[in-house]
N, C-alpha and C positions, 0 to 999 in steps of 0.2 A: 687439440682443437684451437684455430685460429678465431681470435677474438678481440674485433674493431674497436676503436678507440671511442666510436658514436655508442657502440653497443655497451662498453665499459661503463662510461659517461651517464649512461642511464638506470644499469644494474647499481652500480657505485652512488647515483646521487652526488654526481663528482659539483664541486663548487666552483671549479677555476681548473681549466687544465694549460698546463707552460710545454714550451719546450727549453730540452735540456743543450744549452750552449758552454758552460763551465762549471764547475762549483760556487762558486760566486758567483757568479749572475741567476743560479737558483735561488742562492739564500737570499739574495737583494731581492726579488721576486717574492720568495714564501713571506718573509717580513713586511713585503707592503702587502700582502694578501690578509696577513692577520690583524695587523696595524685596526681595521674598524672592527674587528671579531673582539678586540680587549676591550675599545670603550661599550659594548653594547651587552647588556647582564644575560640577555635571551639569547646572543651568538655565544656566548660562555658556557652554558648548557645543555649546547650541540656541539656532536663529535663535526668533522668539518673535513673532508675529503678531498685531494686532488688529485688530477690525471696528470704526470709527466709522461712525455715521449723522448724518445731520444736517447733516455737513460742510459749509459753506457755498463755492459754487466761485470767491468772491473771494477764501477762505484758500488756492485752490492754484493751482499754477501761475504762466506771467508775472504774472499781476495779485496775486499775494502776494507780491513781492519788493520791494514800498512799503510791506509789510504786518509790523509787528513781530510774526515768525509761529513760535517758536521751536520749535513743536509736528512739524515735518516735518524735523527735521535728525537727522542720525548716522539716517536711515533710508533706507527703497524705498519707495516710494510706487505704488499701484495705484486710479487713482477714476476710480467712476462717476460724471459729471455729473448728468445728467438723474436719478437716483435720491439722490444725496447722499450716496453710499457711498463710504467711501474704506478703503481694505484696507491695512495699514500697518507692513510689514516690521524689524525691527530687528535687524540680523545680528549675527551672534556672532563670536567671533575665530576661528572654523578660516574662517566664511563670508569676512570680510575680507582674511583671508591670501592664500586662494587667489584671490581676485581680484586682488590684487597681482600674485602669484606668474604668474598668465597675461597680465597685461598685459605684464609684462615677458618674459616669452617673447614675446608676438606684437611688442613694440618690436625684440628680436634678431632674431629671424627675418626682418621688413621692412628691416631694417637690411642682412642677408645677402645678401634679394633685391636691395639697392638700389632700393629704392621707396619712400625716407622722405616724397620729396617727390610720390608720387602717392596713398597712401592716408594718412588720418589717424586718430588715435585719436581719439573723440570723447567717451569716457569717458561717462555716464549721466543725462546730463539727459532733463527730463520731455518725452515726445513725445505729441505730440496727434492720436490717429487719431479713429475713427469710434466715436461714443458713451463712450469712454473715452481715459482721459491713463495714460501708463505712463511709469514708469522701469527702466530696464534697471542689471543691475550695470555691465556694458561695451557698447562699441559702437563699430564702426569702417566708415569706409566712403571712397571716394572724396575728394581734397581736394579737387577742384573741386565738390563740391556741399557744400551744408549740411545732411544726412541719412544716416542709418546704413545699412548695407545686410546687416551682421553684429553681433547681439548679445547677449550673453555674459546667461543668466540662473541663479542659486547659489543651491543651499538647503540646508541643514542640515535632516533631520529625517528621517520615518519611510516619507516618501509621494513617490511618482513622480509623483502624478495632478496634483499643482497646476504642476510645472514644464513637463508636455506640454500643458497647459492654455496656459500663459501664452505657450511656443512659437507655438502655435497661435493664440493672438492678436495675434504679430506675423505669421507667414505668411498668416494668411487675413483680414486688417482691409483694408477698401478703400482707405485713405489711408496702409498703411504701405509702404515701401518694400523693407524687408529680402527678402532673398533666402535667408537662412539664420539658424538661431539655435543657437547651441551653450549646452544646457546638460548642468549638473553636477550631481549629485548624491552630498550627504556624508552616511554613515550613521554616524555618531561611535561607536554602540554594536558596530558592527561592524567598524570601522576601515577602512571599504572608499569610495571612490569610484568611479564612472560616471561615466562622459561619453558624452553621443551628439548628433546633429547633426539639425536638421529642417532639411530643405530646402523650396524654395519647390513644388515638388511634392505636398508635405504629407507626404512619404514621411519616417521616421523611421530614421537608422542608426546604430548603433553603432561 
């Protein structure tokens, strides 16, 4: 499914979108983009979004890790190949926290069940389905296979739409495996979280 960068821009809550000219003149760009997001306590608090175009798909992915690429680190990455869009997460410290914070509950609880040695944590590398590469915050799944089949997606911010979105593109992509996706939602001005679960059904619960 082909997916404009206006339409992105508004699912994403994008803050700033660039185009991609070199690697350096990205990072000279994301650095003056965050430059006011550090002095301000309330931009600290929000995860913080942008759209590049451009992106070339030998900067992502396996094939960028021969690549001095400094431009996709302390992030979530979301790209379109075939359009050159790459959607590009930078979470904030409640986001971080609470990813912590449920890894290590799902490590005690498997420990409880005794099943350290049948399921594993595979934690958020980039996975490569059908027309797009994702990264998830978390992800766990069987030890005997190499693939996740539950994965953890967190957002900080004002909008539900982007997280049932991205759900939805692990449950219904033809190349993913998951079978469920639990995400979170933090409303920092509210002081409230949500959590709810998509299963492979497409059914959504709380």
């Amino acid at each position: 499914m082909a997916e404009s960068v206006a339409d992105l821009e508004i699912l994403y809550n994008v803050d700033a979108t660039f185009e991609y000219t070199s690697c350096r003149g990205l990072v000279r760009a994301l650095r003056a983009f965050c430059e006011p997001i550090f002095l301000d306590r309330t931009s600290l608090m929000l995860d913080h979004t942008v759209l590049i175009t451009r992106f070339p798909p030998q900067m992502f992915g396996p094939e960028s890790e021969d690549v001095d690429n400094p431009v996709l680190r302390n992030g979530k990455a979301l790209y379109f190949p075939d359009s050159q869009i790459l959607i590009f997460t930078m979470p904030s410290c409640p986001h971080e926290r609470l990813v912590r914070v449920i890894g290590h509950v799902w490590r005690e609880k498997i420990s409880r069940m005794n099943c350290v040695e049948e399921l594993a944590d595979i934690g958020g590398p980039t996975a490569r389905l059908q027309n797009l590469m994702k990264e998830p915050d978390g992800s766990w799944g069987p030890a005997a296979v190499d693939y996740p089949t539950c994965v953890l997606e967190v957002e900080v911010s004002e909008s539900f739409r982007q997280l049932d979105h991205d759900a939805h593109r692990w449950i219904e992509n033809e190349l993913s495996r998951v079978t469920q996706v639990v995400i979170v939602k933090i409303y920092p001005c509210r002081h409230e979280i949500i959590f709810a679960i998509w299963r492979k059904t497409a059914s959504r619960r709380a």
